[in-house]
C-alpha positions as CSV (number, residue, x, y, z in Angstrom):
1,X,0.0,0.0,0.0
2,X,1.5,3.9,-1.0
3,X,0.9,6.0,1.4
4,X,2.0,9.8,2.1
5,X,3.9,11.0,5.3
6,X,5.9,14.2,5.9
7,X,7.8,12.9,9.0
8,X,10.6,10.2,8.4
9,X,10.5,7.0,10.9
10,X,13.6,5.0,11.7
11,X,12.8,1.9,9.2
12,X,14.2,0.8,6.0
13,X,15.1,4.0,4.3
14,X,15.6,5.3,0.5
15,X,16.4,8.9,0.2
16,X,15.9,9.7,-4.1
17,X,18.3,12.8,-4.8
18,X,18.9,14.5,-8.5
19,X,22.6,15.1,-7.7
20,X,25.6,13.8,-5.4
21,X,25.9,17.2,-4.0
22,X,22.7,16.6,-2.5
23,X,23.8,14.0,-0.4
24,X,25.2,16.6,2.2
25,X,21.5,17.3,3.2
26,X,20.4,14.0,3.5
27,X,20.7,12.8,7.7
28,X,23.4,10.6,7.3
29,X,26.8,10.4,9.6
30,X,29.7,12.0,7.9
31,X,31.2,8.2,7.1
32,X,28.4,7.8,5.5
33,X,28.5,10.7,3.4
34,X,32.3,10.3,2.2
35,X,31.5,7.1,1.6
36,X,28.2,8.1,-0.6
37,X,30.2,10.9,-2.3
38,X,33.1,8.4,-3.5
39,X,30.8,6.0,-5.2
40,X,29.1,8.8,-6.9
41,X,31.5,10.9,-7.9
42,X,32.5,11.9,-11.8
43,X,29.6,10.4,-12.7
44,X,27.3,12.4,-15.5
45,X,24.4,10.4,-15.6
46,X,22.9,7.4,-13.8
47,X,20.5,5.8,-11.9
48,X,23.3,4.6,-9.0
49,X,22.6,3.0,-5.3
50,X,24.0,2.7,-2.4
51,X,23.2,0.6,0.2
52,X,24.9,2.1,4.0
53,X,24.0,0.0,7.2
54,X,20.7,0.0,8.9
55,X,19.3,-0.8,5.2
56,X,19.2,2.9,4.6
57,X,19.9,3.5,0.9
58,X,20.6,6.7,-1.4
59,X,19.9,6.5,-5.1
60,X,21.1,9.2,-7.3
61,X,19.7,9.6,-10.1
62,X,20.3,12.0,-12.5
63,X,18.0,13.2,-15.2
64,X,18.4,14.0,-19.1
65,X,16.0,16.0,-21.0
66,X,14.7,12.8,-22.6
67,X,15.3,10.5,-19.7
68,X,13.3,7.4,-20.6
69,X,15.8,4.9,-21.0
70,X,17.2,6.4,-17.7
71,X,14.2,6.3,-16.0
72,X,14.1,2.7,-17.0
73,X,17.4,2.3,-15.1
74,X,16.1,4.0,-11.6
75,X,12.9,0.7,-12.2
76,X,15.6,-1.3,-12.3
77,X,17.4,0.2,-9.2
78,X,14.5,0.1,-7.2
79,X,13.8,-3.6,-8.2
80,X,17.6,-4.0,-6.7
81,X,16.3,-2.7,-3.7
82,X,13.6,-4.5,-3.1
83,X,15.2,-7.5,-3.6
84,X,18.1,-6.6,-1.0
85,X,14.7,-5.9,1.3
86,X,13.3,-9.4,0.8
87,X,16.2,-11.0,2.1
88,X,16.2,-8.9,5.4
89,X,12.2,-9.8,5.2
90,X,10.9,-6.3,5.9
91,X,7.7,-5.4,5.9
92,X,7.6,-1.4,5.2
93,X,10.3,1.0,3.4
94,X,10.1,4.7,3.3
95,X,11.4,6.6,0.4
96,X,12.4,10.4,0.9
97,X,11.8,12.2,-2.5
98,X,14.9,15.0,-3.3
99,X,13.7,15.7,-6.8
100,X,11.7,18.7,-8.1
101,X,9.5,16.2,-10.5
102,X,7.4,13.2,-9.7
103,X,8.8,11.2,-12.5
104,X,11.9,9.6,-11.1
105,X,9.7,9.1,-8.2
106,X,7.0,7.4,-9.6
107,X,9.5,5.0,-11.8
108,X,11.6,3.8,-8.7
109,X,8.1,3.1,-6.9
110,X,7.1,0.8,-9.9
111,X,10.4,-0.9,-9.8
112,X,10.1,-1.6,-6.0
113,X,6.2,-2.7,-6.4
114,X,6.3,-4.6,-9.6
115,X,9.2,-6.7,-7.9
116,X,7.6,-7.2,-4.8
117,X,4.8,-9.5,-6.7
118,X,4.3,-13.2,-5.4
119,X,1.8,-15.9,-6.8
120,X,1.7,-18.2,-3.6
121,X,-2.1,-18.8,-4.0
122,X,-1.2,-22.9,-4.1
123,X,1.7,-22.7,-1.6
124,X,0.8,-24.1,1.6
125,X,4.6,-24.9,3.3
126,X,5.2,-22.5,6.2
127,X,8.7,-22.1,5.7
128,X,8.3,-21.3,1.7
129,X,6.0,-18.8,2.5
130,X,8.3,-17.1,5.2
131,X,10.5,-17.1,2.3
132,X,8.6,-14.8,0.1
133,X,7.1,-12.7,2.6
134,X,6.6,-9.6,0.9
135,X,6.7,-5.9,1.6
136,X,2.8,-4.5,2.8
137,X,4.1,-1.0,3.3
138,X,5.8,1.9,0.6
139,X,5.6,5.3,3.4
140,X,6.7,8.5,0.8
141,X,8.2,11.7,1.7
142,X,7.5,14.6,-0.9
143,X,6.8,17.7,-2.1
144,X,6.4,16.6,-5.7
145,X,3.0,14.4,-4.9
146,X,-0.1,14.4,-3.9
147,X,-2.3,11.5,-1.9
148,X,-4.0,11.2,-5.3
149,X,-0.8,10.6,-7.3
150,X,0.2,7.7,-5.2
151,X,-3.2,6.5,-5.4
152,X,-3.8,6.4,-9.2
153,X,0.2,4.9,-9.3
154,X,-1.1,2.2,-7.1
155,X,-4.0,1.2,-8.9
156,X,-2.0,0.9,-12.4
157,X,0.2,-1.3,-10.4
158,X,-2.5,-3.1,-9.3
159,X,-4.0,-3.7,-12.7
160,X,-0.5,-5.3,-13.6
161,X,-1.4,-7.3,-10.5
162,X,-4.3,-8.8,-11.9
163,X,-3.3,-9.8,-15.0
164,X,-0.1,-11.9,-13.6
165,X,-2.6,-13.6,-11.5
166,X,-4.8,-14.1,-14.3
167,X,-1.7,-15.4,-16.3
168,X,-0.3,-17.6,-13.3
169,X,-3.7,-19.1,-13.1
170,X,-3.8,-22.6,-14.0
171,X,-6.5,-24.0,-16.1
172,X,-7.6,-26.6,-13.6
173,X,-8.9,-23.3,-11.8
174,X,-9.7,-20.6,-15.0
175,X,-11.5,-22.1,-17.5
176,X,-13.0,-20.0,-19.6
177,X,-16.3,-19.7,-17.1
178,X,-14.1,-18.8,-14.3
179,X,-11.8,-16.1,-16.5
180,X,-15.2,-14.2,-17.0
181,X,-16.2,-14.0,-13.4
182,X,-13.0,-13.0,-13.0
183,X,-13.8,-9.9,-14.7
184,X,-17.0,-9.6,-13.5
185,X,-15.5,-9.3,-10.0
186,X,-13.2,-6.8,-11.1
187,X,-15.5,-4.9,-12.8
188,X,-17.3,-4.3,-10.0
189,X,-14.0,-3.4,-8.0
190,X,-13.4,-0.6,-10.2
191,X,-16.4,0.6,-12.2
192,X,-16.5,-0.9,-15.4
193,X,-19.6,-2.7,-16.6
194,X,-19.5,-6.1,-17.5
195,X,-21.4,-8.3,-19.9
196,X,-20.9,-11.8,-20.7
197,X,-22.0,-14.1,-23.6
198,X,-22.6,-17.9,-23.0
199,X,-22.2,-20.5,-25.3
200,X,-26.1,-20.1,-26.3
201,X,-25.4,-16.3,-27.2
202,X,-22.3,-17.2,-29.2
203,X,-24.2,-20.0,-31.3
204,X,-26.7,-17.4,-32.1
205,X,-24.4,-14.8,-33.2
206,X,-22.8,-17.5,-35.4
207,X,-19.3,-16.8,-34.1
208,X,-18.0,-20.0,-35.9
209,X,-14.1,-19.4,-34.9
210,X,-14.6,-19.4,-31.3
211,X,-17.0,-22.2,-31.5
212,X,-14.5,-24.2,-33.5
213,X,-11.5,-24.0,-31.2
214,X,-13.7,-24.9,-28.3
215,X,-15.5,-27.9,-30.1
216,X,-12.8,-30.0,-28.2
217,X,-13.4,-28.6,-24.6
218,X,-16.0,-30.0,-22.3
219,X,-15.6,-26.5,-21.0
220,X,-18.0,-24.1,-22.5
221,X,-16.8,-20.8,-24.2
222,X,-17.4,-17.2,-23.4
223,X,-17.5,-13.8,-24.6
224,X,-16.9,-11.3,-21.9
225,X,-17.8,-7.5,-22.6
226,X,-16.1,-5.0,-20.8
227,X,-17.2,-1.2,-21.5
228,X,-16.0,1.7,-19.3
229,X,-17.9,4.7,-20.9
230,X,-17.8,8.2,-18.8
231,X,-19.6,10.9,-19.1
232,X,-17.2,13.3,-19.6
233,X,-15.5,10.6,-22.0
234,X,-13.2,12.8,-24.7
235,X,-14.1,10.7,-27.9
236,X,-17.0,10.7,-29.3
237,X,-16.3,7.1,-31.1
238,X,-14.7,4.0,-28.8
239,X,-11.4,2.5,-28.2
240,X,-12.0,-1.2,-28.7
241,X,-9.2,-3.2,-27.1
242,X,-9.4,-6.9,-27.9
243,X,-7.7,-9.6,-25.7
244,X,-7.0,-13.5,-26.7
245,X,-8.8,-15.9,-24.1
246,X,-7.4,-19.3,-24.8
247,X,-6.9,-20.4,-21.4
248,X,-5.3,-23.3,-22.0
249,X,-3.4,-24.4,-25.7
250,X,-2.2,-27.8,-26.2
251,X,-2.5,-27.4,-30.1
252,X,-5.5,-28.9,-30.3
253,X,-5.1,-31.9,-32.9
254,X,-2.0,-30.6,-34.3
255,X,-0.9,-31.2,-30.6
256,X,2.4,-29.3,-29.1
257,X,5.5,-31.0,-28.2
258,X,5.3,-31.0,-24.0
259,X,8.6,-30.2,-23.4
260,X,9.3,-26.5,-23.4
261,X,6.1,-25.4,-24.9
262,X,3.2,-27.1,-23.8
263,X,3.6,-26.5,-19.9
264,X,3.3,-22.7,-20.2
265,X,0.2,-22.6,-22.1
266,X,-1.9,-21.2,-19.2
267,X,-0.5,-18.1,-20.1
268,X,-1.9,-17.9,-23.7
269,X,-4.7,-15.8,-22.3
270,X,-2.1,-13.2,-21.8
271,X,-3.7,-10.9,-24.0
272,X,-7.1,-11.3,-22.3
273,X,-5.6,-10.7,-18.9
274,X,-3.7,-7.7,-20.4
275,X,-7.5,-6.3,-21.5
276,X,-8.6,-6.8,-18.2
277,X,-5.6,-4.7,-16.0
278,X,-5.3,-1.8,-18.5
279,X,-9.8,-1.8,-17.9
280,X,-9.2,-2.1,-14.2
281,X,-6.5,1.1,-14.0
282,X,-8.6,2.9,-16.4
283,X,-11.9,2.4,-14.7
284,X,-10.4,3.0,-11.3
285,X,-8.8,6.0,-12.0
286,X,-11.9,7.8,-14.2
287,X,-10.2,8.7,-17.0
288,X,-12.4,10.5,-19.6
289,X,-12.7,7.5,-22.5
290,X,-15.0,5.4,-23.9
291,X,-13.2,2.1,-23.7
292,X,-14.5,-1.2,-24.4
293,X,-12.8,-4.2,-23.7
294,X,-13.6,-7.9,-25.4
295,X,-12.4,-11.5,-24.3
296,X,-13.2,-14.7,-26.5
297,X,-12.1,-17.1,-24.4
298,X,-11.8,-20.9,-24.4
299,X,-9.2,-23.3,-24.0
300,X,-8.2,-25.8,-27.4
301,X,-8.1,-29.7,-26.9
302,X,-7.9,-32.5,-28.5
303,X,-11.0,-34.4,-27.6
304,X,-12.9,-36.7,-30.2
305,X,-14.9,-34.0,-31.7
306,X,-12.4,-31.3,-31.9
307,X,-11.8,-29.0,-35.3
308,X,-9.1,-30.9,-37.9
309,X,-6.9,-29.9,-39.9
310,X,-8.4,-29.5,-43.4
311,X,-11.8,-28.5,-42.2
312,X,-13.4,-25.4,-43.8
313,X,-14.7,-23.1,-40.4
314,X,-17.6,-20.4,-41.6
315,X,-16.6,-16.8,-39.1
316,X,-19.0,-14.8,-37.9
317,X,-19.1,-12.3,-41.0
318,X,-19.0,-15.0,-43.0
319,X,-15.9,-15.5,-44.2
320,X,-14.7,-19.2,-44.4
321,X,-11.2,-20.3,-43.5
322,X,-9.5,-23.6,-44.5
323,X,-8.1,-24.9,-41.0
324,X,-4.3,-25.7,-41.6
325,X,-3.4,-26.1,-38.3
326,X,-5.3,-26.3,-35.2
327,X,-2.5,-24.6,-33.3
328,X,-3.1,-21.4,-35.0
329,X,-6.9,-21.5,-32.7
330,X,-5.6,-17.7,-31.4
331,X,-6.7,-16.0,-34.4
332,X,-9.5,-18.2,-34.9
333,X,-11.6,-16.7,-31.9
334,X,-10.2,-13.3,-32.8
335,X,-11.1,-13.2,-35.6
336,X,-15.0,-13.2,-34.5
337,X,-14.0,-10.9,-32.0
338,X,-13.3,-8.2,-34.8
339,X,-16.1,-8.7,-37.0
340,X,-18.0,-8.0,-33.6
341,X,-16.4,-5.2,-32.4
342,X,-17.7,-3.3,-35.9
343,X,-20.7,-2.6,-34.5
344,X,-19.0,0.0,-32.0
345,X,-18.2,2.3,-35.0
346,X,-14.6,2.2,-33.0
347,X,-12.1,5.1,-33.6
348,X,-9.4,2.7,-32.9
349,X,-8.9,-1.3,-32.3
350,X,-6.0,-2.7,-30.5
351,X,-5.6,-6.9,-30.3
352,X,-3.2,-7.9,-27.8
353,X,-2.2,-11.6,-28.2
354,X,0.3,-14.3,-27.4
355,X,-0.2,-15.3,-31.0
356,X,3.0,-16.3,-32.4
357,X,6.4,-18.6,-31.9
358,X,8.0,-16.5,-35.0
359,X,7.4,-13.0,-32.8
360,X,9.0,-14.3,-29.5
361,X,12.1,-15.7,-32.2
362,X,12.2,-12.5,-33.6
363,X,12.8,-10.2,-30.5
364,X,12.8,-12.2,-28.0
365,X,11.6,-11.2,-24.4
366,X,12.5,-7.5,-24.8
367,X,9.4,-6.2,-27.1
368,X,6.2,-6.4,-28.7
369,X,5.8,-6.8,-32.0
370,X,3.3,-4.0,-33.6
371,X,2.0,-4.2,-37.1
372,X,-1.4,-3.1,-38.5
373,X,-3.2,-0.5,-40.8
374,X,-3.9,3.1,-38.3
375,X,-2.5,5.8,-39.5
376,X,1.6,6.5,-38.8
377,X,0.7,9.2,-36.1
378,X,-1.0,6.5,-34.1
379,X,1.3,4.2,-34.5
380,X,4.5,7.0,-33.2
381,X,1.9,7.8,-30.0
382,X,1.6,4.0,-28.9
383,X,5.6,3.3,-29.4
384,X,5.8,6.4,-27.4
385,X,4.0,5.0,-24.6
386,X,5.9,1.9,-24.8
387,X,9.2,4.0,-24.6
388,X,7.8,6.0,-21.5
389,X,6.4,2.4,-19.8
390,X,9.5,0.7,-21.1
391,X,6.8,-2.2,-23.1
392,X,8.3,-1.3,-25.9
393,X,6.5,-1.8,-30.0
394,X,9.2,-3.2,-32.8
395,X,6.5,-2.0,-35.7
396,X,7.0,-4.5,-38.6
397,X,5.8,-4.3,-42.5
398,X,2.1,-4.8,-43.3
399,X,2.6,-5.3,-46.8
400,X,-0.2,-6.5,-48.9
401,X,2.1,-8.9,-50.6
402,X,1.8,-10.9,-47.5
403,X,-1.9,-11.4,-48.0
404,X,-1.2,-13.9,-51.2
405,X,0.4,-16.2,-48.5
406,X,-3.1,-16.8,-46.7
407,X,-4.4,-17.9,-50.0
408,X,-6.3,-21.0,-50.2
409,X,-7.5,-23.3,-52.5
410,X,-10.9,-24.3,-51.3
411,X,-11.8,-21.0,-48.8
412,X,-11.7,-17.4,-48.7
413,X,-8.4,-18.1,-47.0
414,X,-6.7,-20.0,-44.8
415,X,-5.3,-19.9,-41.3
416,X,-1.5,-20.2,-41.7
417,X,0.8,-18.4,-44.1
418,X,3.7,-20.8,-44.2
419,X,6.8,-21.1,-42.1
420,X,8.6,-18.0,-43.0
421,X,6.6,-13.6,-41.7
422,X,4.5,-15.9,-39.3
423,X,3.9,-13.4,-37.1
424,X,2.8,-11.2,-39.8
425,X,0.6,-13.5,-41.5
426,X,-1.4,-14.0,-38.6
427,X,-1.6,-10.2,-38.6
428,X,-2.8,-10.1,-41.9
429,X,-5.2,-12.9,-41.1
430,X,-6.6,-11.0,-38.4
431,X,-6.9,-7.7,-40.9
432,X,-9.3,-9.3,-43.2
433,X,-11.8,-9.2,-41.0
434,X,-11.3,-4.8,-39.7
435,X,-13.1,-2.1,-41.6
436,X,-11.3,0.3,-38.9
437,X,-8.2,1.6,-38.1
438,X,-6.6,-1.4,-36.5
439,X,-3.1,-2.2,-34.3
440,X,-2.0,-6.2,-33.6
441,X,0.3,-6.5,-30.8
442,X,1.9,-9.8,-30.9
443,X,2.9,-10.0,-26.7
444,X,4.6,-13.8,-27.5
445,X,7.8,-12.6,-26.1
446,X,7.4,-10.9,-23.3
447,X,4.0,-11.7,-21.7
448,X,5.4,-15.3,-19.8
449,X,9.0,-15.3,-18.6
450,X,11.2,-18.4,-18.1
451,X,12.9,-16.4,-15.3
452,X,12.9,-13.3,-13.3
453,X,14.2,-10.0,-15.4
454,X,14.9,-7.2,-13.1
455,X,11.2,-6.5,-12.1
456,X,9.4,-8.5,-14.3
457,X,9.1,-11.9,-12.5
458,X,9.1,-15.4,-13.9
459,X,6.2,-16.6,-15.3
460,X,2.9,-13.8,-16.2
461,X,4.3,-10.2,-16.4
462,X,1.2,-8.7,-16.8
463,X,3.0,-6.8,-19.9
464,X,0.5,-4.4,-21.8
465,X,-1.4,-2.7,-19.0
466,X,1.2,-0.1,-18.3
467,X,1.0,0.2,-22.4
468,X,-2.2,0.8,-22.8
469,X,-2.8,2.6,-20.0
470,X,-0.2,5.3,-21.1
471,X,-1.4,5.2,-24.2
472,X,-5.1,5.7,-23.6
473,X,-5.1,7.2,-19.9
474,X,-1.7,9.5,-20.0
475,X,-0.6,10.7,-24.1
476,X,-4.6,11.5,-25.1
């Protein structure tokens, strides 16, 4: 929990200054200041720590005029830091805020919180548990905030919160049923309104991709609905953010190999769960948008009556798509989630999705891959956001040369490309069926981890809240 003081109390200490010749202000013993000054010293720029006795500790960090790779550093120095705190197992840390702007501020608070994430729901040994006790308690000292700053911080982080839970879930516990109460639950938490459509609905509306990946489920599928719409909203036409829902992916028919592949596939909703934090910040902070939010979700099996290869699927505007590869089931529900989002007249869709092998092989963990048809000015503003979040968009070619690869000889196309642009094929798949501007965000990489990386922890990262959030909530 952030929380706002103006009186300093003798526990875990981090005093944030813009320059080492602050450090003769701070209440340190002169030891401790030579000591501060000689680590710091001829240095131009840097985010820097040092840890004295009594786990007090003094970051420098000094900023540039365009500081977001540097503020990047001070998440990273504050995810040191809590780290150094979870092996002393404290409970609260105060941080003393030097600075004359509440961005350094703000990015070493989301490298401490972001760190300080556990999923123990299914740990039940005592001494493991001791183990990750986490910090309960961030106390901050400054002129530079206000109780509401902290508290809108807070819920962003808590959005991210939601999705790595949502992510970490296994599917034993969120099926597709349960991922929709999720939301409902959180919808209520924070203000957006929820609606959900049951496998009934979904038949009627004809949504033939969702219904085809979940032929193989004894699960049901669902629809979920999430609209957060103002009254002092700024656009007159909706964002539309679209998340994948496949809440658990063994392939289907064209099953996965297990071994490195198969056992993370509870995190192929990652998209969904992105969908879901970036509503919760946005809802529980008011900011004046019309938003909308959908999840198709479902989970793709191989039982006795699941889609094959070589079947011919009719979507829900009608198209029909030769099924190549039951793997490829991401775009499938997606797909239906477009053609339904048309009737929002949207000013903008994103689609966030862990859609493809190829994107996590081209960029690895670092990035998400962007492609899509808005215009280029859209396109700068969201990589912006992703620079100032540090989610950062690689934006790759939409040609329409890339269309001729989804071909097919017996449908209006089919649902692979080939082996080489997969990532972009399934963007192009996923473009037949817009009529709006339109932005696919392939989150492969970065959305499931294999290990820790500075604050991002192993397994769900909750990667595209922060993103959209900026993007909608912060550079409107």
């Amino acid at each position: 929990m952030l929380k706002l003081t103006g009186k300093e109390r003798e526990i875990s200490t981090i005093y944030l200054i813009s320059k080492a010749g602050d450090i003769g202000q701070l209440p340190l013993t002169p030891e401790e200041k030579r000591f501060c000054l000689g680590r710091f010293e001829q240095k131009e720029k840097y985010a820097e720590v040092a840890h004295l006795p009594n786990w007090i500790y003094v970051v420098v960090f000094v900023q540039e005029e365009d500081s977001r790779e540097d503020l990047e550093s001070l998440r990273r120095s504050g995810s040191a830091v809590n780290n150094q705190l979870q092996c002393r197992q404290a409970d609260e840390v105060q941080i003393v805020d030097y600075h004359t702007d509440s961005a350094p501020l703000r990015a070493l608070l989301e490298g401490l919180i972001l760190s300080n994430y556990r999923f123990d729901k299914y740990l039940t040994r005592e001494d493991i548990l001791k183990k990750n006790k986490m910090l309960t308690s961030y106390t901050v000292i400054s002129k530079n905030v206000m109780p509401a700053d902290l508290e809108a911080w807070q819920n962003i982080l808590d959005g991210v919160y939601y999705a790595r839970d949502l992510v970490n879930e296994p599917v034993s516990f969120l099926n597709a049923v349960q991922l929709s109460k999720e939301i409902e639950r959180l919808g209520k938490a924070s203000g957006f309104t929820v609606e959900v459509l049951h496998k009934p609905k979904i038949e009627s509306l004809r949504m033939g991709g969702l219904l085809a990946v979940n032929r193989g489920s004894i699960d049901p599928p669902t629809f979920s609905i999430l609209e957060w719409n103002p009254v002092d909203a700024v656009n007159k036409d909706p964002y539309v953010i679209i998340g994948k829902g496949v809440v658990f992916d063994t392939g289907g028919l064209s099953l996965k190999p297990t071994k490195d592949s198969m056992d993370t596939m509870k995190s192929d909703m990652g998209g969904g769960a992105a969908v879901v934090g970036s509503m919760y910040a946005i809802a529980k902070n008011k900011i004046p948008v019309h938003v909308i939010g959908l999840v198709p979700a479902t989970d793709n099996r191989p039982d006795g009556n699941a889609y094959t290869p070589g079947d011919v699927i009719t979507m829900m505007d009608g198209s029909t798509v030769e099924v190549l590869n039951t793997d490829a089931e991401g775009r499938m529900i997606l797909a239906d989630a477009l053609t339904y989002a048309k009737r929002y007249n949207p000013e903008l869709i994103i689609e966030l999705s862990t859609l493809t092998g190829a994107a996590a092989m081209a960029i690895g963990p670092y990035g998400i891959v962007g492609m899509g048809n808005a215009p280029d000015a859209i396109f700068e503003r969201l990589i912006g956001s992703g620079e100032n979040v540090w989610e950062r968009v690689v934006r790759f070619p939409f040609w329409k040369e890339y269309e001729e690869m989804l071909r097919s000889d017996i449908a209006d196309l089919k649902n692979i490309g080939g082996s080489e642009g997969g990532a972009i094929t399934a963007g192009k798949f996923l473009e037949h069926f817009t009529e709006y501007p339109y932005i696919h965000l392939d989150i492969a990489g970065p959305a499931f981890l294999q290990k820790a990386e500075h604050y991002n922890p192993k397994g769900g990262t909750g990667v595209g809240v922060r993103l959209l959030y900026h993007f909608i909530g912060e550079s409107i």
